[in-house]
Each structure stands twice: as C-alpha cells, then as structure tokens.
Backbone as CSV, one residue per row, in Angstrom:
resi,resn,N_x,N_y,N_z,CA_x,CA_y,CA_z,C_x,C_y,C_z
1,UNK,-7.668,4.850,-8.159,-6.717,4.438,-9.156,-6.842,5.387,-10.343
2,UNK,-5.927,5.770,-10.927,-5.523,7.081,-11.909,-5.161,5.821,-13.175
3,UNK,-5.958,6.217,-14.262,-5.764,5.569,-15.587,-5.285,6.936,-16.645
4,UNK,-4.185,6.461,-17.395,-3.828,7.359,-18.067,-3.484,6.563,-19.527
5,UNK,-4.123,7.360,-20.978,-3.973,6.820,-21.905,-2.517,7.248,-22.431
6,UNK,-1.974,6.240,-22.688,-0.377,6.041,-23.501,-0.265,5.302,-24.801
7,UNK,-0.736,5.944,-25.390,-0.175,5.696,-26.668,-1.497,4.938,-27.261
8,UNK,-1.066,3.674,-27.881,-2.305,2.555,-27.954,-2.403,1.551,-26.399
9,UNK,-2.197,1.896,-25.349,-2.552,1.293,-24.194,-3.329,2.274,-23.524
10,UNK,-3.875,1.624,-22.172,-4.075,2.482,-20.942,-3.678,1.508,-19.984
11,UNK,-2.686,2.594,-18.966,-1.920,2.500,-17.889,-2.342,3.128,-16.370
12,UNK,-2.553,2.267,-15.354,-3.150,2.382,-14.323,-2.539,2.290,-13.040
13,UNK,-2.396,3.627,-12.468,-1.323,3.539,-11.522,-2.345,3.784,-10.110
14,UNK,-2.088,2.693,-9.076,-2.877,2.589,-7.529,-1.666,3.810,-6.703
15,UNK,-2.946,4.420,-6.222,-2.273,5.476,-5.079,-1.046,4.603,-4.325
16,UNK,-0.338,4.989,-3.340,0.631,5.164,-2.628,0.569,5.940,-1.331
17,UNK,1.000,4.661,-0.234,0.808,5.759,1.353,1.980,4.915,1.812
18,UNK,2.082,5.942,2.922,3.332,5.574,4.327,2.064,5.227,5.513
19,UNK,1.989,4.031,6.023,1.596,4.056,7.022,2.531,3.779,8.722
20,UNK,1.912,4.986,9.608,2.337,4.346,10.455,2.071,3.177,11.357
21,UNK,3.415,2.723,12.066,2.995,1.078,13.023,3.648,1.822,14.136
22,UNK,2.643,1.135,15.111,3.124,1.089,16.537,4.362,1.225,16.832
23,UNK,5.387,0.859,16.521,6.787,0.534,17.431,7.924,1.883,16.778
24,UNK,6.973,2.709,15.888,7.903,3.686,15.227,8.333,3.716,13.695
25,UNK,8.004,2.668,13.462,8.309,2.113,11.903,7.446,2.532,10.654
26,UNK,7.785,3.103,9.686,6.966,2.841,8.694,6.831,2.191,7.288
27,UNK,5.213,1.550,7.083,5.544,0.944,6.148,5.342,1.670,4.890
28,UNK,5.364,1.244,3.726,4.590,1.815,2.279,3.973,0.391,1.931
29,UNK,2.858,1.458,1.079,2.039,0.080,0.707,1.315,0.693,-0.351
30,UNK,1.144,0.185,-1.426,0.441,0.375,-2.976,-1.113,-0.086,-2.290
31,UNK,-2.119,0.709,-2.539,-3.792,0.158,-2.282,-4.220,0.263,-3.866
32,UNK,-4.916,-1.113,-3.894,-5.301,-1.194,-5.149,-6.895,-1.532,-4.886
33,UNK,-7.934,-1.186,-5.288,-9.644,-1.407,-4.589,-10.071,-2.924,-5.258
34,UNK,-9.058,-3.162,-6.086,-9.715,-4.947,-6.403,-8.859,-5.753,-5.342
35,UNK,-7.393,-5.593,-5.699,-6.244,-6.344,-5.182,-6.109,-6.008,-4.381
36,UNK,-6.386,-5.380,-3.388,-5.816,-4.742,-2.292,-4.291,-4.435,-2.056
37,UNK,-4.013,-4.538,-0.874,-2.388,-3.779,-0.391,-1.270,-4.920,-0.762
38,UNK,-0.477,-3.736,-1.263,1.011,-4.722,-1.430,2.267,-3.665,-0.599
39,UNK,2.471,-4.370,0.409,3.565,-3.587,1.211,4.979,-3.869,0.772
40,UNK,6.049,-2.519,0.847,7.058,-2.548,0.632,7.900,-2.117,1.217
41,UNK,9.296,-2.307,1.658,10.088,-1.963,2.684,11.026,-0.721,2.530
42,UNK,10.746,-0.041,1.122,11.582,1.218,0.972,10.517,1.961,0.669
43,UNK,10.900,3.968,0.515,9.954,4.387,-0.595,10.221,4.402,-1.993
44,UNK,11.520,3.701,-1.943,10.924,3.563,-3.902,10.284,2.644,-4.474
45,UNK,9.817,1.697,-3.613,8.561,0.928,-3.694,9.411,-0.382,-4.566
46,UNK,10.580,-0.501,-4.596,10.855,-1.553,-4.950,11.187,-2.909,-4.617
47,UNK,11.114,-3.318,-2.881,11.464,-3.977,-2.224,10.098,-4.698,-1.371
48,UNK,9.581,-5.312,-2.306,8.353,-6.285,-1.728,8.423,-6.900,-0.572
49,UNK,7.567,-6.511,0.324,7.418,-7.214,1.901,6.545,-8.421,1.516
50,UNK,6.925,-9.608,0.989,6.036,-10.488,0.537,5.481,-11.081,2.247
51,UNK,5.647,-10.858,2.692,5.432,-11.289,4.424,4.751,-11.171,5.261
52,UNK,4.084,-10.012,5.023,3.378,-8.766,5.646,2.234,-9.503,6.422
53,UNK,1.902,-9.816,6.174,0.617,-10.769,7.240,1.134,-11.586,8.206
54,UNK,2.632,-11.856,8.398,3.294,-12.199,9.681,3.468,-11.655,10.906
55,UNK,3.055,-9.815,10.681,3.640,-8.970,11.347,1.852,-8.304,11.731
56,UNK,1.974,-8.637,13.338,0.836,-7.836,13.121,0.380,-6.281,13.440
57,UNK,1.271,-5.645,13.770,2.133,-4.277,13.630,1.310,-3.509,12.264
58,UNK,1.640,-4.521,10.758,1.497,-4.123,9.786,-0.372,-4.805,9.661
59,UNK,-0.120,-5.640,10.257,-2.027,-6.185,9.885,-3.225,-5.206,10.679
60,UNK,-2.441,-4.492,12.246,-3.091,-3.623,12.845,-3.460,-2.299,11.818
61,UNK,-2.349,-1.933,11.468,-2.087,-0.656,10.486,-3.273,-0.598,9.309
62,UNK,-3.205,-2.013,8.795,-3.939,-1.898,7.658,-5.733,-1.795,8.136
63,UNK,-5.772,-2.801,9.238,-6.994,-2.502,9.640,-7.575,-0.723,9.856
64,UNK,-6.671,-0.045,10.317,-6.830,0.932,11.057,-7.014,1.869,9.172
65,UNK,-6.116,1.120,8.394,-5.986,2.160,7.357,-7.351,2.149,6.762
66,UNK,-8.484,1.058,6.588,-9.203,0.120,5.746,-10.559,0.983,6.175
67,UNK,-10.097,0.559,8.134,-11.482,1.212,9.376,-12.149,2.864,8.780
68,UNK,-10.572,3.910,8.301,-10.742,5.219,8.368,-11.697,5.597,6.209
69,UNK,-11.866,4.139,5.576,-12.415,4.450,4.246,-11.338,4.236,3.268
70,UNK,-10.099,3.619,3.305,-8.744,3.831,2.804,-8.415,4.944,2.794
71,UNK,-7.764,5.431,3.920,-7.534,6.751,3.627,-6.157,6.525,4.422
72,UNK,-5.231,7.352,4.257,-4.291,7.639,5.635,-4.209,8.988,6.277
C-alpha cells in the first residue's frame, strides 16, 4: 500500500491486479494487507462485485493469488 502526503492529510492507495479465472474471464480486485480483496467487474474499478464469494472461479483465483505471496 502506497501512502502519499496531501496537503494536511495522508492518502493511501492499495495496489490493483487483473486476475485470471478458469473459464476465460477476468476479474480486478483492489488487495488491501488488513482488509483484504474487494473485487470489481470493470477496470475502472467502479463496479463492486459485492458477491464474489458465490463464485468459486473467483474464490479459486484468490486462493491461487494469496498461495503465490499476493502477487499476480
């Protein structure tokens, strides 16, 4: 996570990956090392997959993402 001072705040932005799933699809997903993953269905990251633990496509992925150190 990248902290950057702005002004009288500091602002903290969590990396960003495309992971791939099995069937061809990919997801995006914000990794945050407290909060962990928040998946989203575009890349402009504005379309919250509030769901994501339904699909296990995306629960395989994350394992696999988690297995390699968070890395993609």
């Amino acid at each position: 996570m990248t902290c950057i001072r702005f002004g009288g705040a500091i602002v903290c932005v969590s990396p960003n990956f495309r992971l791939p799933l099995e069937d061809g699809r990919r997801v995006f997903m914000e990794w945050h090392s407290y909060l962990g993953p928040t998946f989203f269905h575009d890349r402009a990251m504005s379309r919250i997959n509030e769901t994501w633990y339904e699909d296990p496509l995306i629960c395989k992925a994350l394992d696999w993402f988690t297995g390699r150190g968070c890395r993609a």
